[in-house]
N, C-alpha and C positions, 0 to 999 in steps of 0.2 A: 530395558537397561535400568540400572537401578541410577537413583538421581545424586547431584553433588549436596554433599551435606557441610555445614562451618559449622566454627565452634566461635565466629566472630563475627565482625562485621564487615563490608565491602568498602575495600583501601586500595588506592593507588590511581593512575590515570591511564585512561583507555581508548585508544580510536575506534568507535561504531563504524562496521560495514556502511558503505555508500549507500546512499538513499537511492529505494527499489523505483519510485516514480522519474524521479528524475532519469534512472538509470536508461529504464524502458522509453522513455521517451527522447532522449536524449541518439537510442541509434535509429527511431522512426524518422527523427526532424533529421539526420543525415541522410537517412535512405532517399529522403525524397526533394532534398536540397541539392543545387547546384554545385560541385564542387568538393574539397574535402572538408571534412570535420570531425577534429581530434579528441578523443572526450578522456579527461584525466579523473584519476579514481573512479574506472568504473565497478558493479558491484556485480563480480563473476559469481552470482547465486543462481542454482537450477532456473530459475521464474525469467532471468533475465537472458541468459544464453537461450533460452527459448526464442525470444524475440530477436536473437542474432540469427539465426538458425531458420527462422519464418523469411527474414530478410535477406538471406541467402540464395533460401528455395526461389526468390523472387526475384532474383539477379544481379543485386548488389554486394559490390566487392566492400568485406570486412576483412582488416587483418588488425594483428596484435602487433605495436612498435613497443617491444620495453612492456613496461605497465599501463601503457595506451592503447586506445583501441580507435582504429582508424576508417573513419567509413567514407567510403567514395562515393559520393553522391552524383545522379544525373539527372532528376528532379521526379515530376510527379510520371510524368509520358515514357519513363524510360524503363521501368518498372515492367520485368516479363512475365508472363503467362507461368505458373509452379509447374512440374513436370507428375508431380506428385501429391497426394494431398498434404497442406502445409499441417502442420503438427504445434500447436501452443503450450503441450508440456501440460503443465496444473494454471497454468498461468493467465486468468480472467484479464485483467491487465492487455495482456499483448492479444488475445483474442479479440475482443469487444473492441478495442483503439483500431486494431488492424480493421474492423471491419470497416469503417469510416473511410479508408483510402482504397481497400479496396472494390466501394463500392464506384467509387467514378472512374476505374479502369476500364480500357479497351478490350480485356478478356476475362474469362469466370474462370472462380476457383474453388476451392468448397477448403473450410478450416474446420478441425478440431482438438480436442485436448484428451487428457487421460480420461480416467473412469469418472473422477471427483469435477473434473471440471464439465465434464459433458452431461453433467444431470445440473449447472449452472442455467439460470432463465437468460434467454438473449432478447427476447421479444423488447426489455425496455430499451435497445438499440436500436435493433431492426424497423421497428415503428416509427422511427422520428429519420430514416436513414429512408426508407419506403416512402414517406412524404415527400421527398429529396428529388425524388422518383426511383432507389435505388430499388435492385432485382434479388430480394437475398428471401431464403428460405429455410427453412431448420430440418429437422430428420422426420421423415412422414410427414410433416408438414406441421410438426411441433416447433416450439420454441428452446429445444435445444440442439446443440453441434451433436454432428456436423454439420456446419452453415455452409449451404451454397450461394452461391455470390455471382450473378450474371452485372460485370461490368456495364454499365448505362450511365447514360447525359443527366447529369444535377442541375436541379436547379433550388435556389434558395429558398429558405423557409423564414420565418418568422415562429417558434417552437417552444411553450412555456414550460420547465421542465417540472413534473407531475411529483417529484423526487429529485432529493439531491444527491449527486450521481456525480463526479468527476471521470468516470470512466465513460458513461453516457456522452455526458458533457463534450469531453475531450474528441469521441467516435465522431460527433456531429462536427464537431471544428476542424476536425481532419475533410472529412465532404465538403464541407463549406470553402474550403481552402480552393477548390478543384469544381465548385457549383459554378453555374449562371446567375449572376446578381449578388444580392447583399443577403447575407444571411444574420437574424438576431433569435440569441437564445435568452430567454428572461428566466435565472436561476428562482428555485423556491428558498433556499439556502444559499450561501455563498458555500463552495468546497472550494478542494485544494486548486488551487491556479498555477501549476506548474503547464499547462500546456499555452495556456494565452501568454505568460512569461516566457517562454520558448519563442512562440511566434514570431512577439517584438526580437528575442534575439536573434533567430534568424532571417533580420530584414524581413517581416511580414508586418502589415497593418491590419490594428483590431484596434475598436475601442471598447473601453469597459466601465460604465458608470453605475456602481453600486451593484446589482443584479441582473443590472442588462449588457450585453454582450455583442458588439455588430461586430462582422467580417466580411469585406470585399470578397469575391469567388476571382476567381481564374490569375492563385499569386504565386509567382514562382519565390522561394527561399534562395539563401545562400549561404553554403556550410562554413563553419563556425566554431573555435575553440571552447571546449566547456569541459567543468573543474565542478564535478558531482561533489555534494557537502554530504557528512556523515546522515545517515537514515534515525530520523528522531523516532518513528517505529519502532526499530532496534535499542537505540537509547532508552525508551519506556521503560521496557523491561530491568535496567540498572538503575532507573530513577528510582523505582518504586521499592527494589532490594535496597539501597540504600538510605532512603528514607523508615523503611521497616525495622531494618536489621540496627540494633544498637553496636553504637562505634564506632560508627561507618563516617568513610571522609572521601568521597569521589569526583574527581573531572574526568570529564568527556569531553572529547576534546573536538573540536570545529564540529557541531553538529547543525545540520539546516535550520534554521528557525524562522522560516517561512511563515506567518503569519495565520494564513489558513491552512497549516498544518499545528500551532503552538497549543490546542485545547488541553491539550495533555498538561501541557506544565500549567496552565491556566487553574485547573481543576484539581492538580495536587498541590497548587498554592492557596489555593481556596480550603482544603482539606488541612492545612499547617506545614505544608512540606517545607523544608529549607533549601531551596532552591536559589543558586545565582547566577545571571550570566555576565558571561568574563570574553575580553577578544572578539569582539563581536565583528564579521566582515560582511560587512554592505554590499558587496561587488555579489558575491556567493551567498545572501542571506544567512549565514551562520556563526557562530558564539563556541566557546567553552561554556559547558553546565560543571557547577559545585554544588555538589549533592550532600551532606551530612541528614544525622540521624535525625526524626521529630518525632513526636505525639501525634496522631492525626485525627480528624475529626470528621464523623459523615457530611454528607453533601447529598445537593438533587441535581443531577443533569438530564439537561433534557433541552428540546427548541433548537434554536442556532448553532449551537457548539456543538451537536451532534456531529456535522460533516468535518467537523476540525479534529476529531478526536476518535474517527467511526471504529480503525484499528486499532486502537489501544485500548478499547472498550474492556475486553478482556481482563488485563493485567489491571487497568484502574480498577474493574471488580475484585481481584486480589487485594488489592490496597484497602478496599472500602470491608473486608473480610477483618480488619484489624482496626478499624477507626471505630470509636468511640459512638456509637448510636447506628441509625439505619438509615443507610445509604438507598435512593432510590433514580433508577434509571429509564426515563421513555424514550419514547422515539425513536428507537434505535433499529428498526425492522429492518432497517438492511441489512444489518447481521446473520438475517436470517439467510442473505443468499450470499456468502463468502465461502471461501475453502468447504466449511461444514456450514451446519446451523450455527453460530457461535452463542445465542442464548443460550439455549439448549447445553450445550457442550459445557460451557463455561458453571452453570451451576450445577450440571450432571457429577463432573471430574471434582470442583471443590467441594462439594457436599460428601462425596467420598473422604476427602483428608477433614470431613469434622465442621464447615463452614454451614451455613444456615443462612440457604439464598435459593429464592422466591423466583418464578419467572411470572410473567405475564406475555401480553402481545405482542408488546414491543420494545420490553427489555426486563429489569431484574430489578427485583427487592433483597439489598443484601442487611444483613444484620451483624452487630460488630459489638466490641471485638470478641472474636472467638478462637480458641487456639487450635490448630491445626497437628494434627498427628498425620502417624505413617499409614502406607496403602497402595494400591495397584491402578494405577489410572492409566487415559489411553488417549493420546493426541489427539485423534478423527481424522489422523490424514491431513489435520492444520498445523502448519507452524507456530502463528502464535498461541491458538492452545499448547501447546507444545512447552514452548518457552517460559509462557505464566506460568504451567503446572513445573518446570524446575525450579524458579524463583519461589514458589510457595516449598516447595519441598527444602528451602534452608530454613523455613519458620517451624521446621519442625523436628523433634528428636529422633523419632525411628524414621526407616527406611521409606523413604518414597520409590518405586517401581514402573518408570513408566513404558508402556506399549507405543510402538513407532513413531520413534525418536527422528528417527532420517527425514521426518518432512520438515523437520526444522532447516536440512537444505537449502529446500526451497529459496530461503531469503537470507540466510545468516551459515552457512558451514560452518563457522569455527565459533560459533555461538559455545560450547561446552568449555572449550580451550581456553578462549578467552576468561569466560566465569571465573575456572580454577586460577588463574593468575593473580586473581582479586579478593579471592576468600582462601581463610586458613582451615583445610578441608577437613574433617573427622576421621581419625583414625580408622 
């Protein structure tokens, strides 16, 4: 499809889809909590309705009241045997988490995903889930899904994590919930903390001092209203057009700004972005952002803020394509096992529109600024490539052209719709 093109810059105010972590997480801690739990703005994207759809297969009643989504919870014991093999869709997310709970079940199940997610490594799960004493296996007795999963007795670990991993992470906190004893994971990084935040909201006890993690085993939860904040993920991508495009004047409105998700704005404050937050709600961790136009200047990320910031990495390479010197990027190899390769991907597509960016190991050398023309680029079957390659395609005069567009589903459907509301398009 050929991409949105302005002749200005990004104006007016916008609600960002619901944040995809929260969302995902938000109908696991129902499935397996006491009770009901009503979850307001939830973010009905491909990735997410997977994770309804898994928890279905598995015997828990979801229905939709209005624009809520209502999940009947009967805790961790109630949870049936799948009739079928459970299906996770593209969605690493709901696979890898799910495997945590369903490794301290009463019966085996075996998960898998499409084509893109079944060539994903599961082994950094499965290994610290196997410690556990959990029963799970990958295909021929690889490391990736179909994962088969022989329900078994846990018991706790004490588990230093090799890599910073909030998906790992969270897999292991969902066993430990349901193990024998006390379980501690001592992070290498601190990531995002939406599933220990969940815990305490649903009546569960965890403590968490700095990078270390304890969880009591055998807790029952109890379900719990919850009010998903806008996906800063999704925000990215408007931060960064907005701060590019001259003339630009943007709010976003309630977006999560969750602490160990903020490296994003961290980093385009650092680069000159003008960035505010306005309305900020305590209860939901989330703020209105005002976005207007700046100058931007290279930067080095890398270390700590890596897990703050792992998916936006992308789009921040866009940004650093226009800043004033050479932006340089480490640590960042988890990217290599997302949706696609995203190094890879990331300077493959903007090296095509005209950018001059480097990969290495374990992330990218961009050079700035450089202006960007028109061209033929291809998603990978990733949504956020997807997304940065439309935001780059307004920095440019001819036609950007991009190949499969639809994985932007994935996490944002009305991702094009909304754009055009905010830019005054090109004839």
């Amino acid at each position: 499809m050929k991409l949105l093109k302005t002749n200005s810059g990004v104006n007016g105010a916008l609600t960002v889809p619901a944040d995809k972590s929260i969302s995902h997480r938000s109908i696991m801690f129902g499935a397996i909590s006491q009770g009901r739990t009503t979850i307001h703005n939830f973010l009905r994207a491909e990735d997410c309705l997977s994770t309804i759809a898994v928890f279905k297969a598995l015997g828990v009643t979801i229905n939709e009241d209005g624009q809520d989504i209502i999940v009947e919870g009967a805790g961790f014991n109630q949870l049936q045997a799948p009739k079928e093999r459970l299906d996770a869709g593209n969605s690493g997310t709901t696979l890898r988490l799910i495997l945590g709970i369903l490794a301290g079940q009463s019966f085996s199940s075996k998960i898998a995903g499409d084509t893109s997610l079944n060539r994903r490594p599961m082994e950094r799960v499965m290994g610290p889930l196997r410690e556990m004493g959990g029963k799970l296996s990958g295909s021929d007795g690889s490391e990736f899904p179909p994962i088969e999963v022989q329900g078994s007795h846990l018991s706790a670990i004490t588990y230093e994590m090799p890599i910073a991993s909030a998906q790992v992470k969270s897999a292991i906190l969902f066993a430990a919930l349901q193990a024998e004893g006390e379980t501690t994971i001592i992070e290498k990084e601190n990531s995002r903390n939406h599933t220990e935040e969940m815990i305490k909201q649903f009546g569960g006890k965890i403590v968490v001092e700095d990078k270390k993690i304890t969880v009591p085993g055998r807790q029952q939860l109890i379900g719990q209203e919850v009010t998903v904040p806008g996906d800063i993920s999704s925000a990215a991508f408007y931060l960064v057009a907005a701060s590019l495009l001259p003339n630009s004047n943007l709010r976003l409105n309630h977006v999560g700004v969750n602490p160990t998700r903020t490296g994003i704005l961290d980093v385009l404050t650092e680069m000159g972005a003008n960035i505010q937050q306005l309305a900020y709600d305590p209860q939901n961790q989330a703020a209105d952002l005002l976005i207007q136009s700046a100058v931007l200047k290279a930067t080095t990320i890398g270390g700590e803020i890596i897990p703050r910031l792992i998916d936006e990495l992308p789009i921040v390479a866009l940004a650093a394509t226009q800043a004033n010197g050479t932006t340089v990027i480490s640590n960042a190899q988890e990217l290599k096992v997302k949706e696609t390769n995203r190094i890879d991907a990331t300077a493959q597509e903007l090296n095509k529109l005209g950018a001059k960016i480097e990969t290495t190991e374990d992330g990218l050398i961009i050079h700035g600024p450089t202006p960007l023309h028109g061209g033929v680029v291809n998603s990978h079957g990733d949504h956020r490539i997807g997304m940065m390659l439309q935001i780059a395609a307004l920095l440019t005069e001819e036609t950007v052209e991009l190949h499969k567009p639809e994985a932007i589903n994935i996490s944002y459907p009305n991702f094009f719709s909304d754009l055009s509301l905010l830019i005054k398009e090109d004839a």
